[in-house]
N, C-alpha and C positions, 0 to 999 in steps of 0.2 A: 504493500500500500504506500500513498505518498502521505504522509500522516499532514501536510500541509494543505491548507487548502488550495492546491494548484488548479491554476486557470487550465478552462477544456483543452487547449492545445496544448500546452504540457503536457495532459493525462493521455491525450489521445500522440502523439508525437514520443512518448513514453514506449507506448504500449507497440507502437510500430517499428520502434528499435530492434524489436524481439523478432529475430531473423525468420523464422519458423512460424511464427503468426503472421507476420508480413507478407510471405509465401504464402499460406493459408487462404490471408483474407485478400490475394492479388487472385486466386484462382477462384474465389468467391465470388468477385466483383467479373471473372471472367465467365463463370456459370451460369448468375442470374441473370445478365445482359442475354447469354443464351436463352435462357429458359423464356425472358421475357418477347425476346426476337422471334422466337420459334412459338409463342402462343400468336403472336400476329401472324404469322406465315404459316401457319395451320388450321386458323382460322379461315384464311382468308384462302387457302388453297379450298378449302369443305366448299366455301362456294364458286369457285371457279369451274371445280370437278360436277359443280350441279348446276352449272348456268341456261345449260338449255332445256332441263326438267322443270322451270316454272319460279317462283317466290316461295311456293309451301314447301319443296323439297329441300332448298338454300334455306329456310330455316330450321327445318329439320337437319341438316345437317351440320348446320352453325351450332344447333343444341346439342348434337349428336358430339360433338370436339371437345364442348367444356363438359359434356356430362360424363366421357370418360377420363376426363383430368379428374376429376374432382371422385371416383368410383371407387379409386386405388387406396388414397386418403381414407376413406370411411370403411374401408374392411383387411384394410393392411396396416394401418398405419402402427398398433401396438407390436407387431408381427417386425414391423421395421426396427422400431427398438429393441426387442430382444436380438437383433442382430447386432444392431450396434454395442451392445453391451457382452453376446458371446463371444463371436469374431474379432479379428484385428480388424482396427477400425480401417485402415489404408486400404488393407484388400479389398473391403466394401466397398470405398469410395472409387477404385479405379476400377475395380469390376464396374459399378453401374455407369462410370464414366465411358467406358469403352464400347459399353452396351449401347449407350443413348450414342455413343458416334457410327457405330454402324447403323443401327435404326433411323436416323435422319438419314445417311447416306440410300439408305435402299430406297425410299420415298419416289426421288424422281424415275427412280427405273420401273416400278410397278405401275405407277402411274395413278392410280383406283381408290376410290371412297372409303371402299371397306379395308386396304390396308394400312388408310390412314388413320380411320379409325382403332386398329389394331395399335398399330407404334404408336399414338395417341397415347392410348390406356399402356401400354410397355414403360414409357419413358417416364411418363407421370410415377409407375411403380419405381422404376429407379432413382427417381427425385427421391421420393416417398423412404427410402433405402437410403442417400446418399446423406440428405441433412440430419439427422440424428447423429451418426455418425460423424461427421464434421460438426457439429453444436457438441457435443460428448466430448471430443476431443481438447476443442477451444480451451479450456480452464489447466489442462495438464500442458501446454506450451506456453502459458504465463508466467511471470518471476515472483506476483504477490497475487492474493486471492482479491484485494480492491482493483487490481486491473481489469476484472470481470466485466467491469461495468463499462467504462470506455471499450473493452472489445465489443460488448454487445451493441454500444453508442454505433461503433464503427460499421459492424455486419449488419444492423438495420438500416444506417446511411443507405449503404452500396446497396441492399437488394430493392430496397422500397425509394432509394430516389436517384442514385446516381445509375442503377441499372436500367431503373426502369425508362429515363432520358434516352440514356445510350442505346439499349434495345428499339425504341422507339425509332429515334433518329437513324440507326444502321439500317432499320429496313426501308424507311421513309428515302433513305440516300439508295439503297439496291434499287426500289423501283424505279426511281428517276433515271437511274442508268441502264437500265435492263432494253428497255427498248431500242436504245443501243445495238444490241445485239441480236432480238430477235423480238417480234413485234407481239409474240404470244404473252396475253395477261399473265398465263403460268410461270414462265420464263422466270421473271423477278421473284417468285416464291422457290423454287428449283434451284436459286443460285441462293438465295440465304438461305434456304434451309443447308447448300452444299458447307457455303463459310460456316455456319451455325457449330457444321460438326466437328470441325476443325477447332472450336474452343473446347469442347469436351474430348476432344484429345489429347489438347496441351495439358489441361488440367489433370489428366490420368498422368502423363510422364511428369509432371510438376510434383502431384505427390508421392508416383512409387519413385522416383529419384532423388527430389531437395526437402521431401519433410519427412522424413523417417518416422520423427518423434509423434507422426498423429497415430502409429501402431496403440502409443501410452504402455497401459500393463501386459505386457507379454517377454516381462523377464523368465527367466529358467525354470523359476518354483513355481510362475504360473504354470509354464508348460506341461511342465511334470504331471499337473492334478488334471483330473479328468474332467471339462467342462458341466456344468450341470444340464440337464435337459431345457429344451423353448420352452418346454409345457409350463415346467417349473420356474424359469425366468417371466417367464407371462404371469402366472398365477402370483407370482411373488411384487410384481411390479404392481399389480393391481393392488392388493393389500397394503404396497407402502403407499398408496395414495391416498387409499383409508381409513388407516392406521395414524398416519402423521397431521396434525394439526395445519402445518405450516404448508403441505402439498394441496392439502383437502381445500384448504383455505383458497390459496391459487387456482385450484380447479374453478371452486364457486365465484370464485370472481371473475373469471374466463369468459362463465358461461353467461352472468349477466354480462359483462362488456359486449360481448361479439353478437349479444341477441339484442343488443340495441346498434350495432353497428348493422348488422343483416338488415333493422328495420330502414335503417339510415338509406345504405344501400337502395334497397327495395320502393322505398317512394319518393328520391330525390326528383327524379324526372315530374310526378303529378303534385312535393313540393312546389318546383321549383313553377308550376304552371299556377299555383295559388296562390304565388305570390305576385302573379300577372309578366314571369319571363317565361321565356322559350328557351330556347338550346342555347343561348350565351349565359340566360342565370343557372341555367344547371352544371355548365362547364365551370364556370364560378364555382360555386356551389362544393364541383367535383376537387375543385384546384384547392378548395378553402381547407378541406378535410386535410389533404397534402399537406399543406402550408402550417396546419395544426401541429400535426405528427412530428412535422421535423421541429418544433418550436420546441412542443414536448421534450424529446429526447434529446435535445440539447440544454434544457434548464434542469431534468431529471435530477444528473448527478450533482446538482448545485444544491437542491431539494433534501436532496439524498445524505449531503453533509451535518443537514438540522436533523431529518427524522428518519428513523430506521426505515429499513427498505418494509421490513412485515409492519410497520405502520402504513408508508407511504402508497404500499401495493392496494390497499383498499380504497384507502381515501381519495386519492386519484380515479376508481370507480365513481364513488359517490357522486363526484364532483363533474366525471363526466355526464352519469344521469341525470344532474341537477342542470348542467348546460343542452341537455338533450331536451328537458321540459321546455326552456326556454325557447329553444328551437323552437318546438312544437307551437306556442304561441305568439312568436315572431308577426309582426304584419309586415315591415318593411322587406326589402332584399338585403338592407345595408345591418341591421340589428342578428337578420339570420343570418350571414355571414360571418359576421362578429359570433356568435354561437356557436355556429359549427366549426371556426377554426379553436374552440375553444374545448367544446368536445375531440376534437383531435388533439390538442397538445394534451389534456389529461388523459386519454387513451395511449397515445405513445409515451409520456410518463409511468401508465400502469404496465404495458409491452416491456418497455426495458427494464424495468423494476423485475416485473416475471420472467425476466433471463435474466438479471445479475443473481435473482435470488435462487435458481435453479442450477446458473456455476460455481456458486457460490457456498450452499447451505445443504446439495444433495450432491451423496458419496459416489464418487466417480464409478466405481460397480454397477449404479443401476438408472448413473443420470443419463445416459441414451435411453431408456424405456419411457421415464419423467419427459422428455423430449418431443419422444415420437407420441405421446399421448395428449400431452398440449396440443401438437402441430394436429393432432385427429379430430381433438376437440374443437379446436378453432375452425377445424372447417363443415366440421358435421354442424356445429350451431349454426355455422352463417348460412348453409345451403339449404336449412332449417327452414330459421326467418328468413331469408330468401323465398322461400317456396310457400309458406305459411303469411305471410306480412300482405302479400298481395292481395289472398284470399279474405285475411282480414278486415281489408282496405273497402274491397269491393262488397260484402257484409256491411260495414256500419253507415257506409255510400254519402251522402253529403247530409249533414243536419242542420235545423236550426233552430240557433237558441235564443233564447228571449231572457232579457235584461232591463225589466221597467217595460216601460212602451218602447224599448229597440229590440229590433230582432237581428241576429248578425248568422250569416249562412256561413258553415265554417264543413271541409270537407273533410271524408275520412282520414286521410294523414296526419291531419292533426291530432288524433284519439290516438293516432296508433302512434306517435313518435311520444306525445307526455306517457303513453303507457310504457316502452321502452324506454324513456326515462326514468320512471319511477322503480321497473323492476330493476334496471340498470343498480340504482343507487341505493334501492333495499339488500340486494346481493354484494353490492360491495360493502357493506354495512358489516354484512353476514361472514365476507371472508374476512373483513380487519377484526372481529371477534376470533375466529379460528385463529389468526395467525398472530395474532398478539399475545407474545407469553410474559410481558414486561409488565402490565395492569397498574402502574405506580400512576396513571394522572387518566383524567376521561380526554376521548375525542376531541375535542373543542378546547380544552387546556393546549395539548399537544400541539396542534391547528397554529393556535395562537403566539405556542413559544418558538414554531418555524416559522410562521410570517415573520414575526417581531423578530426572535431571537436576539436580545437586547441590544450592547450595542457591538457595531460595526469592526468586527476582524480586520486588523489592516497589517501591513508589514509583510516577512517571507518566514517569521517565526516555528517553530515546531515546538510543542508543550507535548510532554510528555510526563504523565503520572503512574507510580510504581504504589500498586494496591495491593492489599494482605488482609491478613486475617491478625498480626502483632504488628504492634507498632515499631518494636525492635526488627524485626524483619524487612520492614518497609523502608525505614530510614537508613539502615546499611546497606540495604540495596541499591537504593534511591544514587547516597554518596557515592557508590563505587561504581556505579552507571557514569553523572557526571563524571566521575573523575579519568574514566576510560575515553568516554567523550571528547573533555580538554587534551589528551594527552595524543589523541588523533588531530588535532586541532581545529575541533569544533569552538564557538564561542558558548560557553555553557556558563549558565543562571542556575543558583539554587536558590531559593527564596525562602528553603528551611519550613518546620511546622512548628507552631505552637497552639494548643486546646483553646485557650481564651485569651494568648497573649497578653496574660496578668492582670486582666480585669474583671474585676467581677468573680474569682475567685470562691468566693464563700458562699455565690449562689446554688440553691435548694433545687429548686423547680428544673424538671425534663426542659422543658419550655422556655425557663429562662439561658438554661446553659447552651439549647439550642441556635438560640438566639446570639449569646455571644460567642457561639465558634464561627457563625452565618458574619457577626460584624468585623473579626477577626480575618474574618479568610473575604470581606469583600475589601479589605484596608489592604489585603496583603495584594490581593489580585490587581486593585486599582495601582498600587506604589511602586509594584517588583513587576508583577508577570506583565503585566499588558507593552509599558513601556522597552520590557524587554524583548517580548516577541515582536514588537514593532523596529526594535533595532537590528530582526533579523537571527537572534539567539536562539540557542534550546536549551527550552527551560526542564528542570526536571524537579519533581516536587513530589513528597510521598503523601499519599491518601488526599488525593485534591476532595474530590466530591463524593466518590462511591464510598470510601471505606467508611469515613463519617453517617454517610445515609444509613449504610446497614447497621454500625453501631448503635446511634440511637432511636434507631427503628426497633431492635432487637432490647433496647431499656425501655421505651414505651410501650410493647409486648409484654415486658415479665410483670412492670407496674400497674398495667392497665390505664397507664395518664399517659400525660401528655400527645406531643405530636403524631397524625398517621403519616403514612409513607405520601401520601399526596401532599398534604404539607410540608413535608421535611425537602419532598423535591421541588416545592414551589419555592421554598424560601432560601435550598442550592442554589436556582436559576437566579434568582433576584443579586445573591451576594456576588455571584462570579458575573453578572450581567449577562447571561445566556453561555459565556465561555468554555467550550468543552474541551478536552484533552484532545489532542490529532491522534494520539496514540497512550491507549494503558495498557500496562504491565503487570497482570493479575499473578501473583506470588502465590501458588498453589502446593499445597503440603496438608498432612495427616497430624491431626493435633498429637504434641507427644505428653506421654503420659507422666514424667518425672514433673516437666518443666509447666506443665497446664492440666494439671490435676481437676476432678470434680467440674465446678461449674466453668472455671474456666476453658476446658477442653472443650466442655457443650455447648458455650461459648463462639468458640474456635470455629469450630463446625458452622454452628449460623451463621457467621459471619460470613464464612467459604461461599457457603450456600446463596446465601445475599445475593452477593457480590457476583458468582455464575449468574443467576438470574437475571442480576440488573443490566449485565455487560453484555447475555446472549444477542439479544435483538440486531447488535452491532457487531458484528464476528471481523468486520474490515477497521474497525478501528482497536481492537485490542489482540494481545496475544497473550496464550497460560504458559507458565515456566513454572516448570518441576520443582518445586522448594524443598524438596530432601537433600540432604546432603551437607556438606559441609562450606562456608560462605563463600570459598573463591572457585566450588563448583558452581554454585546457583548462579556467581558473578559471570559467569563463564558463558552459564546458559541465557541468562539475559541477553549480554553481549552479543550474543550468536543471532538470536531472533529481532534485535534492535537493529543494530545496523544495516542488514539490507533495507529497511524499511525507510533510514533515512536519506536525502538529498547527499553527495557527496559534498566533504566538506572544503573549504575555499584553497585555494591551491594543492585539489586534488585532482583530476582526469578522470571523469567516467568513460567507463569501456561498457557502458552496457548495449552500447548502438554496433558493437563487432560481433561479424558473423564467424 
């Protein structure tokens, strides 16, 4: 991770140094321009091959092209993951690559409806095959697990905007010249589908030669054990969806997203006619959604820095249902636009949120199944509402309603877009319950402390806090971290801890002492850390905000007074001004029995406990080091898991951009 908060090109310019992900996502960006190239030139060959059977035949065959793209998806798609997770993933990926390059090639030579139909539905199956497999792989070619995000930033870029350009434009520029050559309509479809296959061939020899590393686990011990059965990789896959709070959760928020995007879909065009445009407000309209998505996923991981991803992945629902109602009752073209790019940037917020959190949070063994089961569901909902939204439409047909003595005529679209609003924003309601294991403040607290989040971060600073369960522990650590730091020659801050910094001393009350560790530690934040990590330092400090939280969370539990855990964390956020650590260092060990007897050991343990829980949410901004042992092993182990994580220090050379 960059425990700083580094600007998108840093993260993303980061993440592209890494030689093998760079190779990766160059043949990614060289795929989906395929795939999107070759949806136009497949299309449009279904009607060429039925030009002179009439209109009903050209659209029976236009239907005939997408309905077996979309065939493969819906009853292979878990079948695909369990590949990706048996097999080495490379052989997957060049096998279907080599497949889909003879299958466009044979095309022009048959000539015929029904074998396009066939490779149609073939090549769709080894899509269906190839991304699991390539998404599975992505998180094992990274150098930190917070790179997740910026890759997923990146791989959504390329397939959803810069592919889809370039596919567009590659065919739009083939037809223009084709005539050229030969005056047959086909002709221009014959020769991109010829170029088309020639990028799935590079991309087959790109990865069985310059990325080795997308095989991942297929060292010797793997070899040796005997694969488990698909039967059992399927069964086993469904159960972790669940079983797991955090999957189940992503699921049900999936399914409301995509069943308000199907709706979206589905009545843009008789929208866009109720709002008194034609085919320019619907291109809008289409453009606006686009123009969402990428706003989205580029403010995401900015988002992402205030609130955890298992927060953010719901709320981002919510909020796209709540911009979908407003669609719905939009009167202007200029207000629905504004709406609709709104609903997009909070869908592509929720999109890349449910792939950082899927590289991120599920174990590389089964995250191909988690993959291809998203990718299943995402298209079984849409083709759903797709198929269903219309019928709807035409059912509740145009009504009108009465307001006083006005009666305002309002047509079906509008029922059925506030209604996929609203299911929209109850289901992500539903998954941020599921996927929330942190419960310390409500929705609307949270909400509020990532708008706000007090004040304004500035500088190139990195804060880092070293948390435990003893304070002895935390504070030796703490020193001997900075002091390793300096001695690399970093610029390193200690700002030191003190309880109440000698005020107020003799105070009784949970509440009052709460109080002045909170005025304490916001004297310390305002005098030492802020101005330091504004000068660019790393700061390091033991028990900033967690350790404190669980300590007297766990004295107002045994008391029954004072402070809950929601106040204790409102009045953190107050003292540090929103200020969170880039990166904590949770001291993890086994209370021992000589040194922490009786209640202190039980103690010990809570605290542990605490502390895991409060820090799960955010798996990118902390790391556990083994606290057994003796203090210049743990130094040892700090130091190991710290420093990749930081920026090289001032007259040092990163080598991380060499292949």
């Amino acid at each position: 991770m960059s425990p700083q908060p580094a600007s998108t090109a840093h993260r993303v310019s980061s993440v592209l140094a890494i030689p093998a992900f760079r190779r990766l996502w160059s043949v990614t960006a060289l795929t989906s321009t395929g795939e999107w190239m070759s949806l136009l030139a497949l299309t449009s060959l279904a009607t060429h091959l039925t030009a002179g059977a009439g209109y009903t035949a050209q659209s029976f065959a236009l239907g005939g092209v997408v309905a077996t793209k979309l065939i493969p998806s819906l009853l292979f798609g878990p079948l695909a993951g369990v590949l990706a997770d048996r097999f080495d993933r490379r052989k997957v990926m060049v096998t279907c690559d080599l497949l889909k390059f003879g299958l466009l090639i044979s095309i022009p030579f048959v000539g015929s409806l029904w074998w396009l139909l066939v490779v149609t539905l073939l090549i769709e199956l080894c899509t269906m095959f190839w991304i699991p497999a390539k998404d599975a792989a992505v998180p094992n070619l990274l150098r930190r697990p917070d790179q997740m995000e910026a890759a997923a930033q990146l791989g959504l870029v390329v397939t959803y905007g810069v592919a889809v350009l370039a596919g567009a434009g590659l065919f739009a520029l083939v037809s223009k010249l084709a005539p050229l050559i030969d005056a047959d309509p086909a002709t221009a479809v014959y020769i991109a589908l010829f170029v088309n296959s020639f990028a799935f061939l590079i991309s087959a020899l790109v990865v069985f030669f310059r990325i080795p590393e997308v095989s991942g686990r297929t060292g010797a011990a793997d070899r040796k054990q005997a694969p488990p059965s698909m039967l059992f990789l399927l069964r086993d896959g469904f159960r972790f969806v669940i079983d797991t709070p955090l999957v189940r959760g992503l699921v049900i928020g999936i399914v409301g997203a995509f069943t308000a995007g199907g709706a979206v879909i589905a009545t843009a065009k008789l929208y866009a006619s109720s709002l008194g445009g034609g085919d320019a407000a619907y291109s809008v309209l289409f453009g606006a959604v686009f123009a969402g998505l990428a706003i989205g996923m580029g403010i995401g991981p900015r988002l992402a820095q205030r609130l955890p991803h298992n927060r953010l992945f719901g709320t981002a629902i919510v909020a796209a249902g709540l911009s979908l109602v407003v669609v719905a009752v939009a009167v202007h073209l200029f207000m629905a636009i504004a709406a609709v790019m709104f609903v997009g940037a909070f869908a592509g917020i929720a999109f890349l949120t449910g792939l950082t959190i899927i590289g991120t949070q599920v174990a590389d063994g089964i995250r191909g199944r988690i993959n291809a089961f998203v990718q299943s569901l995402v298209r079984l909902v849409l083709l759903g509402s797709m198929s269903l939204v219309p019928v709807v439409v035409g059912l509740v047909a145009t009504r009108t309603i009465t307001f006083g003595d006005s009666e305002f005529l309002v047509d079906g679209t509008r029922f059925v877009l506030a209604g996929g609003g609203l299911i929209a924003a109850v289901v992500g309601a539903v998954a941020y319950r599921q996927m929330d294991d942190r419960g310390l403040e409500p929705l609307v607290t949270d909400l509020v402390s990532a708008l706000r989040s007090g004040e304004r971060r500035t500088g190139a600073g990195v804060l880092i806090a070293v948390e435990g369960a003893t304070p002895q522990d935390t504070v030796d650590q703490a020193q001997r971290l900075a002091g390793t730091l300096r001695e690399l020659g970093y610029d390193v801050v200690e700002p030191g801890h003190e309880e109440h910094g000698g005020i107020a001393t003799d105070l009784a009350g949970l509440r009052a002492k709460a109080l002045a560790a909170a005025a304490v530690r916001a004297d310390l934040v305002e005098r030492v850390v802020r101005p330091s990590l504004d000068a660019g330092a790393v700061v390091v400090v033991d028990r900033f905000v967690a350790g404190p939280l669980a300590r007297f969370g766990i004295a107002a539990e045994q008391t029954g007074t004072g402070p809950d855990d929601g106040e204790l964390a409102s009045l953190a956020r107050w003292a540090t001004g929103g200020l969170r650590p880039d990166l904590t260092v949770l001291l993890d060990r086994a209370p021992q029995p000589r040194t922490e007897p009786g209640v202190a050991g039980i103690e010990h343990a809570r605290v542990q406990r605490l502390l895991a829980r409060a820090l799960a949410p955010e798996p990118q901004r902390h790391v556990v080091v083994d606290a057994d042992g003796d203090t210049d092993e743990i130094a040892g182990r700090v130091r190991d898991r710290v420093l990749p994580l930081l920026p090289a220090a001032p007259g040092v050379v990163a080598t991380e951009g060499a292949s």
